[in-house]
N, C-alpha and C positions, 0 to 999 in steps of 0.2 A: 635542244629543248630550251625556250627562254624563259625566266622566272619574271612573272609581275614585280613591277618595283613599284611602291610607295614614295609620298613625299622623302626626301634626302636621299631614295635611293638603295630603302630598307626594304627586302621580299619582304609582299604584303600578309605571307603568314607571320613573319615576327611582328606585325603594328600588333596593339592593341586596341579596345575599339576606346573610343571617346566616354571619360568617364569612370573607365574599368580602370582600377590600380595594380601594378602588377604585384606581387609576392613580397618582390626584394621592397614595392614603394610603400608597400604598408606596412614592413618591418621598419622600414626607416624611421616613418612617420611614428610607429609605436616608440623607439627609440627614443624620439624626438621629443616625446610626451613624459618618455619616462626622465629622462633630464630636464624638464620642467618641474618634476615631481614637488619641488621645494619648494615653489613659487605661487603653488595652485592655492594657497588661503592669504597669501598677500591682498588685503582691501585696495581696491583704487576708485576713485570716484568719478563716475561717469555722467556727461551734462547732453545734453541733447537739446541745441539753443535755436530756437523758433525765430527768433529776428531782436534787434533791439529796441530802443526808442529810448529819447531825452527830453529832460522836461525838469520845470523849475522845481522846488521844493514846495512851492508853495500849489503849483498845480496839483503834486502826487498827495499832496494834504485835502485834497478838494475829490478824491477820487471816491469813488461809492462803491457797493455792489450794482453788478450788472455794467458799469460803463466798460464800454469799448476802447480797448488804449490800441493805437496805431502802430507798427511794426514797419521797420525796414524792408521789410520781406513781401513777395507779393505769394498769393494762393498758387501754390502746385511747384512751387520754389525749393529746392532742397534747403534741409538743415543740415545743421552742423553738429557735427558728436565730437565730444571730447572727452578724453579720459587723460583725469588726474593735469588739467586745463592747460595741453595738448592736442592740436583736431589731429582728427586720427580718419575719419570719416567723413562722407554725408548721406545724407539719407533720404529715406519719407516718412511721412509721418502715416501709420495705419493704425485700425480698431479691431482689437483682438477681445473679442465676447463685450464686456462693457468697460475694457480698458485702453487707450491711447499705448499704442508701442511706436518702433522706429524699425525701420526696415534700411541695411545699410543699401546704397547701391552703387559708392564707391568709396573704394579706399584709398585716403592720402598717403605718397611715397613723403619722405623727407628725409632729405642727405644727411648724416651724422657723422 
C-alpha cells in the first residue's frame, strides 16, 4: 500500500491546508507576542511619503490654496512608509469611509 506524498515528500495527511496554523504555530506566535509584551506602548512615528518636489523659497512663498505642486511620483505609483524615518514598506494609497489610509503591499528586508 503506497502513501500520497506532498511537496518535500510529507504523506499528504500530515500537510496542513494553506492558511491554517497548526497548534504548536500559534503557541509560538502567542509566545512571541507575549515577549513583545514591553514594547507594545513604545510611540514610533510613522510617515507615509506620496513623492517629493523642490523648489526655491521664494516660489513655496507664492503658493496659494488650491495650487497644484508637482510630485516625483507618477499616479498608481507605490509609496513609501517609514517608521521612525526608516522605509520599512511600500504601499497604496486607499479611501477608507471619508479618510485616506495606506495599504501595505510590500515589505522592505534590510540586512542589519
Amino acid at each position: 500500500m503506497s502513501e500520497e506524498k506532498g511537496r518535500g515528500g510529507i504523506p499528504l495527511d500530515e500537510l496542513e491546508a494553506p492558511g491554517h496554523a497548526s497548534e504548536q504555530d500559534e503557541q509560538h506566535v502567542a509566545q512571541s507576542a507575549a515577549d513583545l509584551e514591553a514594547v507594545f506602548d513604545v510611540p514610533v512615528r510613522i510617515s507615509a511619503i506620496l513623492g517629493h518636489s523642490k523648489m526655491h523659497v521664494s516660489d513655496l512663498l507664492k503658493l496659494a490654496s488650491g495650487t497644484v505642486l508637482e510630485l516625483d511620483r507618477k499616479v498608481g505609483e507605490a509609496i513609501d512608509i517609514y517608521v521612525n524615518d526608516r522605509l520599512v514598506a511600500r504601499g497604496e494609497v486607499v479611501l477608507v469611509e471619508d479618510k485616506l489610509g495606506v495599504t501595505m503591499t510590500e515589505i522592505i528586508k534590510t540586512d542589519r
